[in-house]
C-alpha positions in Angstrom: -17.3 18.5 -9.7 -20.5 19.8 -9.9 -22.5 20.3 -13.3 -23.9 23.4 -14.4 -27.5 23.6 -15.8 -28.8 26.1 -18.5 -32.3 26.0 -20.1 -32.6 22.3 -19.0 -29.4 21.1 -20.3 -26.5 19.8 -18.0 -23.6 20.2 -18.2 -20.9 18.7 -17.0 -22.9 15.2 -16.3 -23.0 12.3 -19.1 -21.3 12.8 -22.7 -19.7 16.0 -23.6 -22.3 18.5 -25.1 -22.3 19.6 -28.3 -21.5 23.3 -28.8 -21.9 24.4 -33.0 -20.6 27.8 -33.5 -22.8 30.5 -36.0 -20.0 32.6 -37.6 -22.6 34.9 -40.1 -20.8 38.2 -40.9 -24.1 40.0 -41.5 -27.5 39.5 -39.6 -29.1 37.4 -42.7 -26.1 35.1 -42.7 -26.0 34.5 -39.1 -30.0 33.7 -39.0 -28.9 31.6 -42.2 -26.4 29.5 -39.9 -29.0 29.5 -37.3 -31.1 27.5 -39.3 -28.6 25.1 -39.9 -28.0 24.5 -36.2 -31.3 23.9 -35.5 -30.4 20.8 -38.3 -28.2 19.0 -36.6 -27.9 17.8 -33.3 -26.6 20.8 -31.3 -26.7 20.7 -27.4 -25.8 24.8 -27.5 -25.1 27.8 -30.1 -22.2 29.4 -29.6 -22.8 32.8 -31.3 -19.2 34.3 -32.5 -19.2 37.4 -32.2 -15.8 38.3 -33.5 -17.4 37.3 -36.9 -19.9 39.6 -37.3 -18.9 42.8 -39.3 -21.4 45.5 -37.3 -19.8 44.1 -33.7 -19.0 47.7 -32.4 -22.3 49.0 -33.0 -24.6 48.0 -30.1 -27.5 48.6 -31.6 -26.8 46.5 -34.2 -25.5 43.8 -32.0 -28.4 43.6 -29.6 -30.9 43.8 -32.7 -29.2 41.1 -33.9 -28.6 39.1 -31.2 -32.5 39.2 -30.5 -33.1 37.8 -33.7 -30.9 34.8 -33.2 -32.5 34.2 -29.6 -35.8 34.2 -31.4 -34.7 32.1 -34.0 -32.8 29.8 -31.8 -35.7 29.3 -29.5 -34.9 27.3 -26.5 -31.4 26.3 -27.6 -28.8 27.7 -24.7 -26.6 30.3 -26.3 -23.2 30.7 -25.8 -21.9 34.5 -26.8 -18.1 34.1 -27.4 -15.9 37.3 -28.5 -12.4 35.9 -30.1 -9.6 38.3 -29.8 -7.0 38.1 -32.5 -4.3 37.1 -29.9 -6.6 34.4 -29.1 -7.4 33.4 -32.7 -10.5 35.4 -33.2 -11.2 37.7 -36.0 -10.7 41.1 -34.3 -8.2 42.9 -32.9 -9.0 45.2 -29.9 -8.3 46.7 -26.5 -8.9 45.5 -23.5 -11.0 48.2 -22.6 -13.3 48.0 -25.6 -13.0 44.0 -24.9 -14.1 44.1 -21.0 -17.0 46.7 -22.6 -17.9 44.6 -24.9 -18.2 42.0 -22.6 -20.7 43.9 -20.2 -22.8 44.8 -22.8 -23.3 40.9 -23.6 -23.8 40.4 -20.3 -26.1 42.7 -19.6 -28.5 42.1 -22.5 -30.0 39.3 -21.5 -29.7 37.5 -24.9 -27.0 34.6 -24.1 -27.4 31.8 -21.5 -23.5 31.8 -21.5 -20.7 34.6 -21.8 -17.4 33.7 -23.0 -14.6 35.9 -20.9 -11.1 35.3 -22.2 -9.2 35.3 -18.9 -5.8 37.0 -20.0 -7.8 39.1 -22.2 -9.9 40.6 -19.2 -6.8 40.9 -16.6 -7.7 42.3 -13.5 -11.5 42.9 -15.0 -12.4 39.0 -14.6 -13.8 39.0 -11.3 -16.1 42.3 -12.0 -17.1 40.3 -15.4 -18.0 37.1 -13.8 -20.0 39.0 -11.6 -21.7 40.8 -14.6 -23.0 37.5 -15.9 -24.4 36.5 -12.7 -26.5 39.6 -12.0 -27.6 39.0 -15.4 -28.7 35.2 -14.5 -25.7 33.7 -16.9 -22.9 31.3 -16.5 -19.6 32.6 -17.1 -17.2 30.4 -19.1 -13.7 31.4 -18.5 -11.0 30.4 -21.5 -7.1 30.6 -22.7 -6.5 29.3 -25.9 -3.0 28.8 -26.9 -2.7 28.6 -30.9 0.8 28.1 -30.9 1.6 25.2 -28.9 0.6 23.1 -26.2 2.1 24.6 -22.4 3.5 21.8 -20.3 1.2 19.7 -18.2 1.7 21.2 -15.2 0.6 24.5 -16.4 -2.3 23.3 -18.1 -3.4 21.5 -15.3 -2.6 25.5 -13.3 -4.3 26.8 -15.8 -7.8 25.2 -15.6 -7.9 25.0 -11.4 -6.9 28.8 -11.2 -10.0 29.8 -13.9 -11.5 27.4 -11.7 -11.0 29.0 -8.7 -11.6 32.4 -10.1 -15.2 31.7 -9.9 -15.7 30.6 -13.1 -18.7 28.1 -14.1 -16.9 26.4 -16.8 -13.6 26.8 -17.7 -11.9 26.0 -21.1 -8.2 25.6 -22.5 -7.6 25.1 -25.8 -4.2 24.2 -27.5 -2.4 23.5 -30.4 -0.1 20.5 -30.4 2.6 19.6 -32.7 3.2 15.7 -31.2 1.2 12.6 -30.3 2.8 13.3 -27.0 1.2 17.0 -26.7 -2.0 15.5 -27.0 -1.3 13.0 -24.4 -0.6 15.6 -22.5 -3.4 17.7 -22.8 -5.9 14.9 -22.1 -4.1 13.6 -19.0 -4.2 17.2 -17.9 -7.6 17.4 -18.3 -8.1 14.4 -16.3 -6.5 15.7 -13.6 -8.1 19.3 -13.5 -11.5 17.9 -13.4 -10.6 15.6 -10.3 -9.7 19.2 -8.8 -12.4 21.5 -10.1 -15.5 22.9 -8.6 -17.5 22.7 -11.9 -17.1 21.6 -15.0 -14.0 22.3 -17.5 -13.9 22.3 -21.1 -10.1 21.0 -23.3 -9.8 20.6 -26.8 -6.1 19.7 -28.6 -6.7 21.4 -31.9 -6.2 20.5 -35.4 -6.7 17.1 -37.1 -3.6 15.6 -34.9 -6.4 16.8 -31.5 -9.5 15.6 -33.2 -9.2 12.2 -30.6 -9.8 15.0 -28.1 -12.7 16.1 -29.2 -14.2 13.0 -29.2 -13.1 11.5 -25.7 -14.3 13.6 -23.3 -16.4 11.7 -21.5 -13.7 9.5 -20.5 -11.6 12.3 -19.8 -13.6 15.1 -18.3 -14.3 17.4 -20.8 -17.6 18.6 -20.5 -18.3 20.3 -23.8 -17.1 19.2 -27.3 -17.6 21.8 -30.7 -18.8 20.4 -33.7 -19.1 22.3 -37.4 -22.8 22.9 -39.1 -21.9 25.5 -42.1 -18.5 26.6 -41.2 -15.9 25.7 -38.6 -14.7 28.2 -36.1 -11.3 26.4 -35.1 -9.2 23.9 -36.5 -10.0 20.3 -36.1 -13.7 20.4 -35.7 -15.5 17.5 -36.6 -19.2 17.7 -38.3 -22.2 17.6 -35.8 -23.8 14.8 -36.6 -20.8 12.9 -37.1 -19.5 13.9 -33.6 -22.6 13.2 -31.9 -22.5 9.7 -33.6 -18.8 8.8 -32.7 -19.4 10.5 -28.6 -22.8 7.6 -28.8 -20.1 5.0 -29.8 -17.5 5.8 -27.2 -20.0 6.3 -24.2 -18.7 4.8 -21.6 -21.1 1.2 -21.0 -22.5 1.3 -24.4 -20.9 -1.4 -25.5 
């Protein structure tokens, strides 16, 4: 596997990064959250865009998305849109999705784009190539909120994304058993033995939090941890995750 490298941060080499999500609904509230980031000890931002109320408006969205680059600095961003059927905020159609999408791409504001792989269909190879022209890394995700798929599929799952030219790619599930979570980390084992670059798992809710924090030994590349809010279920603080991924480095102790 090779690791991907953004503003000076790898990824995809060493302990999981730390991604904390801003979820402001309005442009003070997101530079609020922004602040908060900057607090803790964040690897990336990942801005949600799903959260914030003016998202259709791309004046709006660019304005603000400016003033969380400038705010942000030199911390890599990562622009997600959650669909509803992905457990996002917003419900919408693919063709205002896959727009939405190239406007992000092509404004220059995000280090990384988010491209739901179902969501985008047969648009996820023009999208990819979007983010490239632009100079950013496409991260290419299915998140199941349901249950957790069988480990075969998973493990299909993450090498096709893989193979569709994506720079990271990211499945995250919901499990119900011990034995789902099992799953899902021996999946993701697997898939990063396979994969070009670098992959990103998560088993949500509290009964996943032990994948959130054992990625290093499993292959996950990034980890997300909470600041002001929480964006999915089972996240654990930031500064408490950074100390428990420190604790369970491999060699460490």
């Amino acid at each position: 596997m090779e690791p991907v490298n953004v503003r000076g941060l790898t990824i995809g080499s060493g302990r999981p990064k730390i991604a904390v999500p801003v979820l402001g609904e309005t442009r003070e509230a997101l530079l609020a959250e922004a602040e908060q980031v900057k607090s803790v000890p964040a690897d990336l931002a990942e801005w949600r865009v799903d959260w914030f109320a003016d998202w259709s408006d791309r004046t709006a969205l660019l304005e603000t998305g400016a003033a969380l680059r400038a705010a942000l600095g030199d911390l890599p961003i990562l622009a997600t849109f959650r669909t509803a059927a992905e457990g996002g905020q917003q419900e919408t159609s693919q063709k205002d999705y896959v727009n939405l999408i190239r406007a992000l791409a092509s404004s220059g504001l995000a280090d990384l784009v988010d491209i739901e792989v179902f969501t985008a269909g047969e648009n996820v190879t023009a999208l990819i190539g979007s983010c490239h022209q632009a100079g950013m890394l496409a991260l290419l995700s299915s998140h199941d909120f349901q249950h957790t798929p069988g480990e075969e599929e998973m493990v299909r799952r993450l090498t096709w994304m893989d193979g569709l030219g994506a720079d990271l790619s990211k499945l995250a599930v919901m499990p119900h058993t011990g034995s789902d979570v099992l799953a899902l980390l021996s999946a993701t084992d697997r898939a990063a033995r396979q994969a070009r670059r670098p992959i990103v798992t998560m088993s949500m809710g509290g009964l996943g939090t032990v994948s959130r924090l054992a990625g290093e030994v499993f292959g996950s590349a990034i980890t997300f941890g909470s600041a002001a809010r929480a964006s999915a279920p089972g996240q654990v603080p930031a500064g408490q995750l950074a100390e428990i991924l420190e604790l369970l480095e491999p060699g460490k102790n």
